[in-house]
C-alpha positions as CSV (number, residue, x, y, z in Angstrom):
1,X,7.5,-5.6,17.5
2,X,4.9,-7.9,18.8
3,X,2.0,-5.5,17.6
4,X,3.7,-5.0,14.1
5,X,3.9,-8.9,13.6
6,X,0.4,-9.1,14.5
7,X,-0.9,-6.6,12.0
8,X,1.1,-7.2,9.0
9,X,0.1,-10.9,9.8
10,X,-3.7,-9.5,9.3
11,X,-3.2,-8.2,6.5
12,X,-0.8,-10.8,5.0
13,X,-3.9,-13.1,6.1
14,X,-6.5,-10.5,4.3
15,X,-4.7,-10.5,1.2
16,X,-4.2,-13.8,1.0
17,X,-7.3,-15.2,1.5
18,X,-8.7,-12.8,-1.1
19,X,-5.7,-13.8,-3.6
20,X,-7.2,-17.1,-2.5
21,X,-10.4,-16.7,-3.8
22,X,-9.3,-15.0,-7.0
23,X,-7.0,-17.2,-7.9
24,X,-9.2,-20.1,-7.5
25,X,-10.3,-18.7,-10.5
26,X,-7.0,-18.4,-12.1
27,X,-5.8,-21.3,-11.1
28,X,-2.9,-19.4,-9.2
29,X,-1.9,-19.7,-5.9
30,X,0.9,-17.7,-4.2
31,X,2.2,-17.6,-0.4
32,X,3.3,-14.8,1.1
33,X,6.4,-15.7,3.0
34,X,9.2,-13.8,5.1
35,X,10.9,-12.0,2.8
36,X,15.4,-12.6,3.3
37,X,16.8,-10.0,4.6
38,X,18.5,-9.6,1.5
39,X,15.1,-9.1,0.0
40,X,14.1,-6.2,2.3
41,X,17.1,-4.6,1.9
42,X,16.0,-3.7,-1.2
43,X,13.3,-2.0,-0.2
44,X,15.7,0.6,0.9
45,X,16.8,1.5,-2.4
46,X,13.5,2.6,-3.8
47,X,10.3,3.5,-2.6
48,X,8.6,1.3,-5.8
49,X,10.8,-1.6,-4.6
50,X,8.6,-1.6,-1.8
51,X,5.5,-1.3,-3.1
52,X,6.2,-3.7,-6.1
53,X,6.4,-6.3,-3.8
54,X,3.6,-7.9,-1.7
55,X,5.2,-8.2,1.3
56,X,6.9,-4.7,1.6
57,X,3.6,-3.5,0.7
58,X,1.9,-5.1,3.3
59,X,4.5,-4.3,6.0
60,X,4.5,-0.6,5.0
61,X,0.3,-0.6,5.1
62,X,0.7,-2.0,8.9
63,X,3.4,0.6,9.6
64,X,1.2,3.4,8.3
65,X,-1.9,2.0,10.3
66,X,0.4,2.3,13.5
67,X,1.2,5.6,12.4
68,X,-3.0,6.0,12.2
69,X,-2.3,7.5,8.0
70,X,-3.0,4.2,6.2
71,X,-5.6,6.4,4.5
72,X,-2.5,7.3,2.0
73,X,-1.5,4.0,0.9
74,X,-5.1,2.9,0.5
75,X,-5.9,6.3,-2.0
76,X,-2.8,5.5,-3.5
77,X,-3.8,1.7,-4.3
78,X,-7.2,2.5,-5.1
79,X,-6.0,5.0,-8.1
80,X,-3.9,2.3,-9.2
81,X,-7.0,0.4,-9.1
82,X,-8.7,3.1,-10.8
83,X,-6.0,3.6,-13.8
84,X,-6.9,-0.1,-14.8
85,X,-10.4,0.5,-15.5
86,X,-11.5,-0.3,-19.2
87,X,-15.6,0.5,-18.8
88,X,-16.5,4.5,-19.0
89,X,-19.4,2.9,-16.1
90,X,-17.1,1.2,-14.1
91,X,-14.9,4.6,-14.2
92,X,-17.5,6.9,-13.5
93,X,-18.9,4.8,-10.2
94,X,-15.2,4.5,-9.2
95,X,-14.1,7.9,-9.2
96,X,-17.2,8.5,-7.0
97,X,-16.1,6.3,-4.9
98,X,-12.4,7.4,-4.6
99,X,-14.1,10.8,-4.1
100,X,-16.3,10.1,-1.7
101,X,-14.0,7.8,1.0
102,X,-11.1,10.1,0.1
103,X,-11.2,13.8,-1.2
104,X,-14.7,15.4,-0.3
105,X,-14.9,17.3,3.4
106,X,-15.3,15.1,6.0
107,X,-14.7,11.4,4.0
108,X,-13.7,8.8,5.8
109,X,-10.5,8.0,4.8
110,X,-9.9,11.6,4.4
111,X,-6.3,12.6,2.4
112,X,-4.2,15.7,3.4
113,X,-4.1,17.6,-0.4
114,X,-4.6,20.9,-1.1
115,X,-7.8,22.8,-2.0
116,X,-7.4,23.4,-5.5
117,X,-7.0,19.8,-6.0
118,X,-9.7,18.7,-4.3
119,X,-12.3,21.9,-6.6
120,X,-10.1,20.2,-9.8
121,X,-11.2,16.5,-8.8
122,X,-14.6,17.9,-7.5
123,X,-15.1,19.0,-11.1
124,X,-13.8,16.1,-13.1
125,X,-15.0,13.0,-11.9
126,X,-18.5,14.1,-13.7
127,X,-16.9,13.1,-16.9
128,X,-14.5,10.6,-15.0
129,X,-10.9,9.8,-17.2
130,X,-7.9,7.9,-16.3
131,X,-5.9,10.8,-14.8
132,X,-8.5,13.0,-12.8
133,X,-6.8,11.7,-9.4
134,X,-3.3,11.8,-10.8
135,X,-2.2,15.5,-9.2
136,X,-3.8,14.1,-5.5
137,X,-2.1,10.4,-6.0
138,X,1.0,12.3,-7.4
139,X,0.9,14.3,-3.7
140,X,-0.1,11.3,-1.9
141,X,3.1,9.8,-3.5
142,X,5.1,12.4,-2.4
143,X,4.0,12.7,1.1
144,X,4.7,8.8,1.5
145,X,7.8,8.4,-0.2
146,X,9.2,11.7,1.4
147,X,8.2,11.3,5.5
148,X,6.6,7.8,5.8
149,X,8.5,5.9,3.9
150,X,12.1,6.9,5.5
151,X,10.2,6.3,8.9
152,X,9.5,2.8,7.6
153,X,13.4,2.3,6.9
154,X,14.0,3.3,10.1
155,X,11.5,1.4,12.0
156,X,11.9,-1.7,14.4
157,X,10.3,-3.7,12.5
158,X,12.0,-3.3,9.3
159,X,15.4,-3.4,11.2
160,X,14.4,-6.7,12.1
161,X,13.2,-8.2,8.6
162,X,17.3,-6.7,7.0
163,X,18.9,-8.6,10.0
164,X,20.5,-11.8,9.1
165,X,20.0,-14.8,11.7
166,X,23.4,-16.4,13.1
167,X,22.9,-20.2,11.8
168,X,23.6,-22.0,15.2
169,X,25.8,-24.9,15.7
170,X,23.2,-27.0,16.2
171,X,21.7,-26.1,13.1
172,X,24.9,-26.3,10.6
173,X,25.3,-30.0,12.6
174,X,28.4,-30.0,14.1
């Protein structure tokens, strides 16, 4: 548990500190705290419970680095990322991105999909649109919500965050 805390503390850190600088901008600031244990209980009722919130999100990231696949949630996020895009540049130089860290032979962050995918991708991001990555992060998707994800809900870690704290009677004053 002590390893978990350590990395989802990282990335906590991470993301805040670039929320930090962004929202300098913004003018917005938000902490990332503990979540209640009600709170991660939901993440047990849907997979986009968890991912909609920035904690879950960043506790399911460190569990998928322990489980050395954090290359799934990363494609995942980076299509979102993608989706957003307004500028036919911007979306071209992306998708060559995503393609290169993620789908071509021997990329670093390397994703488990299927051939045909990849030759389908291989052949779109040329003229780049919104949804050439949408059957690979539809797979990734899959993959995450169907093994990982019930592996999160199961973990020691997550156990821990749904677990309520006795209040001691030192700490109700009496």
């Amino acid at each position: 548990i002590k390893d978990w805390k350590t990395r989802l503390s990282y990335f906590l850190q991470n993301s805040s500190n670039s929320n930090k600088r962004k929202s300098k901008k913004a003018g917005k600031y938000r902490n990332y705290f503990r979540p209640s244990p009600e709170e991660a209980q939901l993440w047990s009722e849907a997979f986009d419970e968890l991912l909609a919130n920035k904690y879950g999100l960043a506790a399911f990231r460190a569990f998928l680095k322990s489980e050395f696949c954090e290359e799934n949630i990363e494609f995942w996020l980076a299509c979102e990322d993608f989706k957003k895009t307004k500028s036919p540049q911007k979306l071209t130089s992306k998708a060559k991105k995503i393609y290169n860290d993620f789908i071509e032979k021997e990329a670093p962050k390397e994703i488990n999909i299927d051939f045909q995918t990849k030759n389908l991708i291989a052949q779109n991001i040329q003229d780049a649109t919104h949804t050439c990555f949408s059957a690979a992060q539809k797979r990734v998707y899959s993959l995450m919500e169907n093994n990982s994800y019930p592996r999160f809900l199961e973990s020691q870690f997550y156990q821990e965050l749904c677990k309520k704290t006795p209040i001691s009677r030192a700490a109700q004053g009496t």
